[in-house]
C-alpha positions as CSV (number, residue, x, y, z in Angstrom):
1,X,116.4,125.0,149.7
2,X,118.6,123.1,147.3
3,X,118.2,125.6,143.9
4,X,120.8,123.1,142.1
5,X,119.7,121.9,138.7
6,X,119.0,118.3,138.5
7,X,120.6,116.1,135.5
8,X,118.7,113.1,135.8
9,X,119.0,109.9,133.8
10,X,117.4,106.6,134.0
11,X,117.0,103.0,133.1
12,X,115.7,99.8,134.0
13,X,116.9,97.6,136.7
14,X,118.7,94.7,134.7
15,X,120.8,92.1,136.1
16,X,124.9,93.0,137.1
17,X,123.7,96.7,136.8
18,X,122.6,95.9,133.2
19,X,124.0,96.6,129.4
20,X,127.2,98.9,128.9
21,X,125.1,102.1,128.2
22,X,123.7,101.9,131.4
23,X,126.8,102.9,132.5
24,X,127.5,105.5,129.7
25,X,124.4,107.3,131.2
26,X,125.0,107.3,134.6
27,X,128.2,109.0,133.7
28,X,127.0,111.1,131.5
29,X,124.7,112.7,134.5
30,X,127.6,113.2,136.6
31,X,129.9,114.8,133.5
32,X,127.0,117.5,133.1
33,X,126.2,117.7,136.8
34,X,129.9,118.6,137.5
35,X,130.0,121.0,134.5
36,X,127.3,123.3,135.3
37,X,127.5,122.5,139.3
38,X,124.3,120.9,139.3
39,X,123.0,117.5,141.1
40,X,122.7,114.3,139.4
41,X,120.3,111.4,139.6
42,X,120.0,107.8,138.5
43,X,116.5,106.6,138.5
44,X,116.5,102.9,138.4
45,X,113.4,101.8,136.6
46,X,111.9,99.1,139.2
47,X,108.6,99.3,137.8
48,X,108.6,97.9,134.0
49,X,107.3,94.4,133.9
50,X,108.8,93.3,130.3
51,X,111.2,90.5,132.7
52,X,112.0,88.5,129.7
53,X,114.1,92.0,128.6
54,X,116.7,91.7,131.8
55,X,116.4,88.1,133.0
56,X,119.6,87.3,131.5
57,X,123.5,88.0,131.0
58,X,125.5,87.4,127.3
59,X,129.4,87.5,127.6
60,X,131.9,86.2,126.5
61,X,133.8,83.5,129.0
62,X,137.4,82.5,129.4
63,X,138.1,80.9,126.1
64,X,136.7,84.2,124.3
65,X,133.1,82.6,123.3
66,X,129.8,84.1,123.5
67,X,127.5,82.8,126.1
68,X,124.1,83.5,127.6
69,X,123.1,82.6,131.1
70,X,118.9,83.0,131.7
71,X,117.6,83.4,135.0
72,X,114.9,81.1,134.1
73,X,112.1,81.6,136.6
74,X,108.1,82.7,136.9
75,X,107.7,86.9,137.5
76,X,104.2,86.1,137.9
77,X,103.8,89.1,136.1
78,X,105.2,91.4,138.9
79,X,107.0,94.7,138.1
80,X,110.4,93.8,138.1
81,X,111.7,95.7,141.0
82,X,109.2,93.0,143.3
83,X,110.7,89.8,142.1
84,X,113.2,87.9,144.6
85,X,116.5,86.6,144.2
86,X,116.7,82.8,144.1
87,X,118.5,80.2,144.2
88,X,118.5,80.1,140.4
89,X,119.9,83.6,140.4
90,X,122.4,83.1,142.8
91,X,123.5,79.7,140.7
92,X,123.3,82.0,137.6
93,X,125.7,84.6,139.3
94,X,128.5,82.0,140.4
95,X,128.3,80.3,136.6
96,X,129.1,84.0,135.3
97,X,132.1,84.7,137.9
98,X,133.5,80.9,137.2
99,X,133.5,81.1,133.6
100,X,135.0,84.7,133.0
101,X,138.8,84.9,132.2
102,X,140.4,84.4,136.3
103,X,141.6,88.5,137.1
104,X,142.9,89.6,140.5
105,X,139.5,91.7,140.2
106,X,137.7,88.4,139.8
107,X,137.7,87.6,143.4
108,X,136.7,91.2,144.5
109,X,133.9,91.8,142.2
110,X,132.0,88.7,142.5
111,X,132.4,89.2,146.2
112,X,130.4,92.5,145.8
113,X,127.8,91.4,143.4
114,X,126.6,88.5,145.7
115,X,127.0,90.3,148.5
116,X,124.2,92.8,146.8
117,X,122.4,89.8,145.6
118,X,120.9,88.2,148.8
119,X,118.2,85.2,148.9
120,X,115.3,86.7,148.8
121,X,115.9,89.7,148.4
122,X,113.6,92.2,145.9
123,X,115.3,92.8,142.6
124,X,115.6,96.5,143.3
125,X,117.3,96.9,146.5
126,X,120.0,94.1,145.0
127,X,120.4,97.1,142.0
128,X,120.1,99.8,144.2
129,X,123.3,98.1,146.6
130,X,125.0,97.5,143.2
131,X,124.6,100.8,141.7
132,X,125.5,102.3,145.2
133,X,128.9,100.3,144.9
134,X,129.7,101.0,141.8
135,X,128.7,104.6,141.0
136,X,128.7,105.9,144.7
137,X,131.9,107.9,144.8
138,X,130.3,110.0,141.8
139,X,128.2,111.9,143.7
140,X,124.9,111.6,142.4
141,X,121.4,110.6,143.9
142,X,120.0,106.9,143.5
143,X,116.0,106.6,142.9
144,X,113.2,104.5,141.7
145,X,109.7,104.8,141.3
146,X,108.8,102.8,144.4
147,X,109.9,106.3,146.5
148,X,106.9,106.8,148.6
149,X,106.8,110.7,148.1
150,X,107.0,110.1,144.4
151,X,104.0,107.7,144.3
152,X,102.2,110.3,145.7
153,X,103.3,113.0,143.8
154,X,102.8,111.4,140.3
155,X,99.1,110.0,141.7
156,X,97.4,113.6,140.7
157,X,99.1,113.6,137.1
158,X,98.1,109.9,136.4
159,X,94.6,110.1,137.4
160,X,94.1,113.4,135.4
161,X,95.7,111.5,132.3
162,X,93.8,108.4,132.6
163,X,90.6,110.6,132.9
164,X,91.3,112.1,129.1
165,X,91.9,108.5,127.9
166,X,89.1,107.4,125.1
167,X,86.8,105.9,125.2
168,X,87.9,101.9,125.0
169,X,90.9,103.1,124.6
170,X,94.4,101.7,127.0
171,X,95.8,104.7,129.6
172,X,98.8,106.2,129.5
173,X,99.2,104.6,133.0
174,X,99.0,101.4,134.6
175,X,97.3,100.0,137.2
176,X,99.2,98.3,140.3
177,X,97.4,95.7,142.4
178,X,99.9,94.2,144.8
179,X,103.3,93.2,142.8
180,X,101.2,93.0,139.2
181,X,101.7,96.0,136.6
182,X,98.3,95.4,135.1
183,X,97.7,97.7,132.0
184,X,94.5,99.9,133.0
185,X,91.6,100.7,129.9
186,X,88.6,103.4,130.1
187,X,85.2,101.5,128.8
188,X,82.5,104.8,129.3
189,X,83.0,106.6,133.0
190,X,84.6,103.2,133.9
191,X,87.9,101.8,134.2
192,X,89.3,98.2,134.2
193,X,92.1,95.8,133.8
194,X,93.0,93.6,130.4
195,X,91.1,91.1,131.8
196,X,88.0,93.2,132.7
197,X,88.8,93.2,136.5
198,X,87.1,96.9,137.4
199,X,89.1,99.9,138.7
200,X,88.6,102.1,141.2
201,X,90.4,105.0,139.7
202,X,90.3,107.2,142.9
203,X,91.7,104.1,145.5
204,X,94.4,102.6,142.7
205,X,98.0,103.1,143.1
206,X,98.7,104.1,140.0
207,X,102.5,104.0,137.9
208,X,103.6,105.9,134.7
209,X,103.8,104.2,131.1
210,X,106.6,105.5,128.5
211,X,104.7,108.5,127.6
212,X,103.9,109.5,131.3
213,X,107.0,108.5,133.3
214,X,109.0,111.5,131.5
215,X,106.4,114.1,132.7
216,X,106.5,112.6,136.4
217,X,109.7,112.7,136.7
218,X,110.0,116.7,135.3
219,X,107.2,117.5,137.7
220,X,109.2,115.7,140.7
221,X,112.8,117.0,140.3
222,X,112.0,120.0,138.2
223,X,114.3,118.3,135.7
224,X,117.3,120.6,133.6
225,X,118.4,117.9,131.7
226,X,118.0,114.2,130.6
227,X,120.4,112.4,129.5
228,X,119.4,110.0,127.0
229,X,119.8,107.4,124.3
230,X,118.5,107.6,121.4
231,X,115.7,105.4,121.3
232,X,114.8,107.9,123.9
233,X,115.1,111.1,122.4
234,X,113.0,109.9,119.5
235,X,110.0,109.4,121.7
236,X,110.5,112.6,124.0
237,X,110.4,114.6,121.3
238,X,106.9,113.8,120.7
239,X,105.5,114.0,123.9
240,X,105.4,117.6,123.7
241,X,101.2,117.9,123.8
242,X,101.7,115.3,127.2
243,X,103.6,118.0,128.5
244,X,101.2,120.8,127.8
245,X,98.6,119.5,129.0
246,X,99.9,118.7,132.5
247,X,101.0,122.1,132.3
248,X,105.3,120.8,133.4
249,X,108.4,121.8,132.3
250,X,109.9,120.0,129.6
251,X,114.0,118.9,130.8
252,X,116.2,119.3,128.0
253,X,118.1,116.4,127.1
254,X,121.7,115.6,126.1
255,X,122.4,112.4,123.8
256,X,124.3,110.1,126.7
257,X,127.9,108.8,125.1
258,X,127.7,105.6,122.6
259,X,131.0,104.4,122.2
260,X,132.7,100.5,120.7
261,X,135.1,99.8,123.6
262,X,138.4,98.1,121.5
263,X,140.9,96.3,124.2
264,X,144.1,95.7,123.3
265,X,144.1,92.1,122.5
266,X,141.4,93.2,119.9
267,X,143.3,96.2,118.4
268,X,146.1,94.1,118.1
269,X,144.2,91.2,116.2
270,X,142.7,93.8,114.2
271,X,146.3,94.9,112.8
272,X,147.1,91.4,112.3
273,X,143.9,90.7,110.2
274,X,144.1,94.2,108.5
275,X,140.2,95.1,109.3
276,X,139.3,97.9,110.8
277,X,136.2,98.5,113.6
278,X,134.3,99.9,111.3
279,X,134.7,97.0,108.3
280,X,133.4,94.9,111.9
281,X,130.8,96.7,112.2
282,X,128.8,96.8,108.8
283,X,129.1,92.5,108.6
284,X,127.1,90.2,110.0
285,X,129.2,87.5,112.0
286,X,128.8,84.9,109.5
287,X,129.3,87.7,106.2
288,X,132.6,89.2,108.4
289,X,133.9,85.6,108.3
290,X,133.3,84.9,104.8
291,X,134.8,88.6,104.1
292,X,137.9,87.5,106.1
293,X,138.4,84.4,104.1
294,X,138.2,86.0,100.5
295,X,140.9,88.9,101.8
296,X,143.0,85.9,102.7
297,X,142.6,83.9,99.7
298,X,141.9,86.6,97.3
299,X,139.1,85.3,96.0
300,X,135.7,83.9,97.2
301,X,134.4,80.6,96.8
302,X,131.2,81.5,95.2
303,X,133.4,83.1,92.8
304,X,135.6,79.6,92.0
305,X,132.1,78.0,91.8
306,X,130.7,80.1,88.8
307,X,134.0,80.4,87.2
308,X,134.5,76.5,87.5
309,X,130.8,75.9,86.2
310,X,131.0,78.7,83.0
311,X,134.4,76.8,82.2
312,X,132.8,73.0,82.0
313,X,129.9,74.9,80.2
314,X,132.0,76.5,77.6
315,X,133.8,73.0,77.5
316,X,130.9,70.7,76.8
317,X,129.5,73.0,74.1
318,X,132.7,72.9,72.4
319,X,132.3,69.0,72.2
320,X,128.5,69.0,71.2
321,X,129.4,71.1,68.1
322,X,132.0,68.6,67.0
323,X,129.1,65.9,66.9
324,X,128.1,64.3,69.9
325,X,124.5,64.3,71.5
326,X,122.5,64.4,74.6
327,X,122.5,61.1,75.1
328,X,126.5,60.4,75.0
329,X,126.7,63.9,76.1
330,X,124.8,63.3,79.4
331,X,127.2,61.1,81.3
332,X,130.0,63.2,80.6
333,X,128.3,66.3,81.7
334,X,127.4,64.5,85.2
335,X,130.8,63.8,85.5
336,X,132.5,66.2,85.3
337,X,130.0,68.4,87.3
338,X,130.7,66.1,90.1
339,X,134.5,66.0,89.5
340,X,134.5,70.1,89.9
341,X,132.2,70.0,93.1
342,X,134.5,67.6,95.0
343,X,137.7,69.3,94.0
344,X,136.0,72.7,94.9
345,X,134.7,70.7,98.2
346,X,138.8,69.7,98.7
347,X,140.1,73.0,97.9
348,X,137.3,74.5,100.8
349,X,138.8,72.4,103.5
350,X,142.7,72.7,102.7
351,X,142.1,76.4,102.5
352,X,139.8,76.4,105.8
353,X,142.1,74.0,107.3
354,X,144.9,77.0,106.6
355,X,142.9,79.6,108.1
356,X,141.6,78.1,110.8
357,X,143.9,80.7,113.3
358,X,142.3,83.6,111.0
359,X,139.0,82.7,110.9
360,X,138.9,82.1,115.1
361,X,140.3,85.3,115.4
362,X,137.7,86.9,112.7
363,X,135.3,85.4,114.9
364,X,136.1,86.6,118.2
365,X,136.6,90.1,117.0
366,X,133.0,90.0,115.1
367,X,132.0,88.3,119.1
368,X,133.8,91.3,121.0
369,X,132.6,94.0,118.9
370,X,129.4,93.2,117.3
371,X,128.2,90.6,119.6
372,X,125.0,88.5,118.7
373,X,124.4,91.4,115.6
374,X,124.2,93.8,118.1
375,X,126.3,97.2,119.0
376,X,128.6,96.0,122.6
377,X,127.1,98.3,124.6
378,X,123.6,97.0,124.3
379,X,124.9,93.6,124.9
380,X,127.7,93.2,127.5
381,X,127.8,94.9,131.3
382,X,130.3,96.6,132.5
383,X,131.8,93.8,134.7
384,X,133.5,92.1,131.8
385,X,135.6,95.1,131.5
386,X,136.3,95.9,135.2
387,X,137.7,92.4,135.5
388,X,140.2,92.7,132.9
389,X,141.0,96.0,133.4
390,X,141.4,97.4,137.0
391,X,138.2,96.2,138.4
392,X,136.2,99.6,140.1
393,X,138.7,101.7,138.9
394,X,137.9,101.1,135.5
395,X,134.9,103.1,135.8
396,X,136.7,105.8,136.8
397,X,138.9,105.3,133.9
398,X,135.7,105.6,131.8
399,X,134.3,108.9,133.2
400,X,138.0,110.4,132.7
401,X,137.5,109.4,128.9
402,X,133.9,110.7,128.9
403,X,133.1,112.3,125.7
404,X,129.8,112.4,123.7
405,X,131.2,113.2,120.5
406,X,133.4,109.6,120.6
407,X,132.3,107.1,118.7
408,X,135.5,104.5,119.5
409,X,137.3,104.3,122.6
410,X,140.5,102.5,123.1
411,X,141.3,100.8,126.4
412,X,144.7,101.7,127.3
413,X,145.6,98.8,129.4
414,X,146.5,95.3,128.8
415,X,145.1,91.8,130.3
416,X,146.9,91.2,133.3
């Protein structure tokens, strides 16, 4: 009997293993597993149906720009795990690989990923290969919800929980008919679908929601420890009563790692630039440009405007009080309020025309760090960083620098 204490972590399936802190958490299992000699486990989460959440990759390609690539295709509603890879996927895949910076990892890793990624293939065992591939050598267990003794096992904790759902009220489980995650509602001693198709609550395979996947998954592995993020520790904190009343053990849980990766190219534009990650990281892309152009110019255009307008204000009083009147008073005004709006128009483009280098640079580092508004690791995958920096290895690299308490973590190698 294996008496080990299981770390377990989890998220959903995306697409090239899905964001950074993915990653993050998956190691962070493994770090705890190996400190306390304990057994980790992924649990890829093949059952969420929310596709328009993974159908799509944002990176940034070989000239440094952000793009998005959208695996534009029907789910028919199916649980993600169930849908196939197409030919719309595969395309998708080759676009990514062809329009990333050209590595000596390039080669290997798309190799790899479409070797997982087979035509017509369900989306979970492509994730399970990848994850396999990547995270193998760590040691740790690969699951999802689709696990035959888990379905059954999580059956007798669903049913019970649906049964205490009131009246006209949605379960704390769904409902799966073939590939479909239907979401499952009690009306009296009755249960059906959203769109009233009846439920036979004793002969439906039935899947956890948010508040009930938690509690399967304690019940299954006897749970130690989850490692989580911190969307998710907000919500298992209050499932406390869910707990009780299923009568499991609550895991504990460990905040997973949340780090901004800085590579060297960025650190070293940073220098040049004189911003820091974290003056990145309060600005919006279009404010950190703006803030880069007023540190360059000292001053801020909004800030030329006002002064330019108070002056010619100031100006055109001083005239009216020596005599002259709104009518010989009105040309000149219009005049000369178009005469400072074009030189202030002029002044724009010489100085944007100087800063162009500055302003590309404030851009990609506002791209690299905060991409789309968003913090890195909830945007990029970890394949952007394998390629430029040592491929599979890199993730090694990563668990060797594995520390919760980090908030920035420097890349110690340079592009190749």
């Amino acid at each position: 009997m294996n008496t080990k204490r299981t770390i377990v972590t989890g998220q959903q399936i995306g697409l090239l293993g899905g964001p950074l802190y993915t990653t993050y958490k998956v190691l962070g299992a493994v770090h705890l597993a190996r400190q306390i000699n304990g057994a980790a486990v992924y649990w890829l989460e093949s059952n969420d149906a929310d596709f328009n959440e993974i159908n799509h990759i944002d990176y940034l390609n070989d000239q440094g720009q952000l793009n998005t690539l959208t695996w534009d295709v029907d789910s028919h509603g199916y649980a993600c795990g169930y849908i196939e890879v197409d030919e719309t996927l595969k395309k998708l895949l080759e676009t990514f690989f062809s329009t990333i910076r050209q590595t000596e990892f390039t080669p290997g890793l798309r190799k790899m990923v479409l070797n997982c990624y087979c035509l017509g293939r369900p989306l979970v065992e492509a994730s399970l290969e990848l994850a396999e591939k990547l995270f193998g050598h760590l040691n740790l267990r690969f699951f999802t919800p689709f696990d035959r003794d888990f379905k059954v096992a999580s059956q007798p904790i669903l049913r019970k929980e649906a049964l205490r759902t009131p009246d006209g009220q949605q379960c704390n489980c769904f409902c799966m008919m073939g590939k479909q995650r239907k979401a499952l509602f009690r009306n009296g001693g009755y249960f059906n679908t959203r769109d009233k198709m009846p439920v036979n609550l004793a002969m439906c395979e039935l899947a956890p929601n948010v508040k009930t996947r938690s509690v399967c998954q304690d019940a299954f592995f006897h749970t130690d420890t989850y490692v989580a993020g911190p969307g998710e520790i907000k919500y298992l904190a209050e499932l406390d009563p869910v707990y009780e009343f299923h009568g499991v053990k609550k895991a504990a849980v460990q905040p997973r790692m949340s780090i901004t990766l800085i590579e060297p190219k960025v650190k070293r534009l940073l220098k040049r630039i004189g911003f820091s990650v974290e003056d990145i990281l309060q600005f919006t892309r279009e404010e950190f440009l703006k803030e880069a152009m007023a540190r360059e110019t000292g001053m801020t255009f909004n800030e030329i405007t006002d002064n330019a307008n108070s002056l010619t204000t100031e100006f055109l009083a001083k005239l009216q009080a020596l005599g002259l009147n709104d009518v010989e008073m009105k040309p000149l005004r219009k005049l000369l309020q178009e005469e400072v709006k074009k030189t202030i128009g002029q002044l724009r483009s010489r100085t944007k025309g100087k800063a162009s280098q500055l302003l590309k640079d404030a851009a990609f580092l506002s791209d690299n760090l905060k991409p789309i508004g968003k913090r890195q690791e909830r945007v990029f995958n970890i394949f952007h960083y394998m390629n430029l920096f040592g491929g599979k290895k890199f993730i090694d690299w990563l668990y060797e620098h594995y520390d919760p308490s980090l908030e920035i973590l420097e890349i110690e190698h340079d592009y190749k």
